[in-house]
C-alpha positions as CSV (number, residue, x, y, z in Angstrom):
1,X,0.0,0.0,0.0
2,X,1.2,3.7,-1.1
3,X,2.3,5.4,1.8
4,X,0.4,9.3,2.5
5,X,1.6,12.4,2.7
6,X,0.6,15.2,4.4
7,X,0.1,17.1,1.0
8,X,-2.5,13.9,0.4
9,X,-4.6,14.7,3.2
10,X,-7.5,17.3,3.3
11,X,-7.1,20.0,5.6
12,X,-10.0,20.9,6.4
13,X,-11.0,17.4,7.4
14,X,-9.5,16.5,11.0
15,X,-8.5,13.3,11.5
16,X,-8.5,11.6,14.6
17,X,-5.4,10.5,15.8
18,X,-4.6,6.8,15.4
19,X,-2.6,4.9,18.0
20,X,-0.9,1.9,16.8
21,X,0.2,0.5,20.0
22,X,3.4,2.6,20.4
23,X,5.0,5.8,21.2
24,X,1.6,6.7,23.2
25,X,2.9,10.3,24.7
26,X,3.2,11.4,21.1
27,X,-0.6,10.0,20.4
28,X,-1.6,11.4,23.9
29,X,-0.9,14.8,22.9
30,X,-2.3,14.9,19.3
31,X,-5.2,13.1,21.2
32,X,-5.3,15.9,23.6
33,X,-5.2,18.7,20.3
34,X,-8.1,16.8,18.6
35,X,-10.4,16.7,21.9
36,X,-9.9,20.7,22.1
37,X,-11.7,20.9,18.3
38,X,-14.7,20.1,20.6
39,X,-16.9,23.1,21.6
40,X,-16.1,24.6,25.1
41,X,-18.9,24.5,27.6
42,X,-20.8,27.4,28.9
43,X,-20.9,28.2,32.8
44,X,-23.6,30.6,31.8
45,X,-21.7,33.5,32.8
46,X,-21.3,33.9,28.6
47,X,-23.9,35.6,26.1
48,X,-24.5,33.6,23.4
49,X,-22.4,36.3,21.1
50,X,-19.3,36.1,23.4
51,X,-20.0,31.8,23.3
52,X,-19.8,31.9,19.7
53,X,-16.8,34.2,19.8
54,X,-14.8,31.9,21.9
55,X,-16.0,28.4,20.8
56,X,-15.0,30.1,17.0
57,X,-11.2,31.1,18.9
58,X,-10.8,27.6,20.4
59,X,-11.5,25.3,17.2
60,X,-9.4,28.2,15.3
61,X,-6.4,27.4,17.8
62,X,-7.3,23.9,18.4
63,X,-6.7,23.4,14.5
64,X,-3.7,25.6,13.8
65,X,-1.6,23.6,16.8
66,X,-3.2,20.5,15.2
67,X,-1.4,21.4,11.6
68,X,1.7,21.8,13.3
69,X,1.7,18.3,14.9
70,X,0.7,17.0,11.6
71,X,3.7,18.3,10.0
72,X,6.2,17.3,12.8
73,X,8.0,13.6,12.9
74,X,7.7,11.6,15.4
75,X,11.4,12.0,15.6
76,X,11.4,15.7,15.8
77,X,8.9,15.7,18.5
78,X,11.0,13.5,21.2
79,X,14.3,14.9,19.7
80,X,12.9,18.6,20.4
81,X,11.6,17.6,23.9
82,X,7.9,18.3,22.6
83,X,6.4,15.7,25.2
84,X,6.6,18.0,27.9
């Protein structure tokens, strides 16, 4: 089977993180990025406008850190100490 690249890959779908059995920190944390693309929940101390103006912000940041995992190896991520 043809192995993917990142370049093959939708971005605007997101993917949910498979964990093949090893090297679970690095699949905890893009686990962790991918549960954060869910909508935050409201306390009701929030209006509905400033709700929508931070569940917007969250999946906007929760996607952009998500792209940067996508496009860092495994090896660069326990080289660079990005477990922490």
């Amino acid at each position: 089977m043809a192995s993917k690249t990142n370049e093959d890959v939708d971005s605007s779908v997101v993917l949910t993180p498979f964990f093949d059995g090893a090297d679970f920190e690095y699949w905890k944390i893009r686990m962790r990025t991918h549960l954060k693309t869910e909508e935050p929940e409201n306390d009701g101390e929030l209006t509905t406008t400033e709700m929508k103006n931070l569940e917007a912000k969250y999946r906007q940041d929760a996607k952009a850190l998500s792209k940067i995992e996508m496009g860092v190896s495994r090896a660069y991520f326990a080289k660079n100490n990005c477990y922490l």
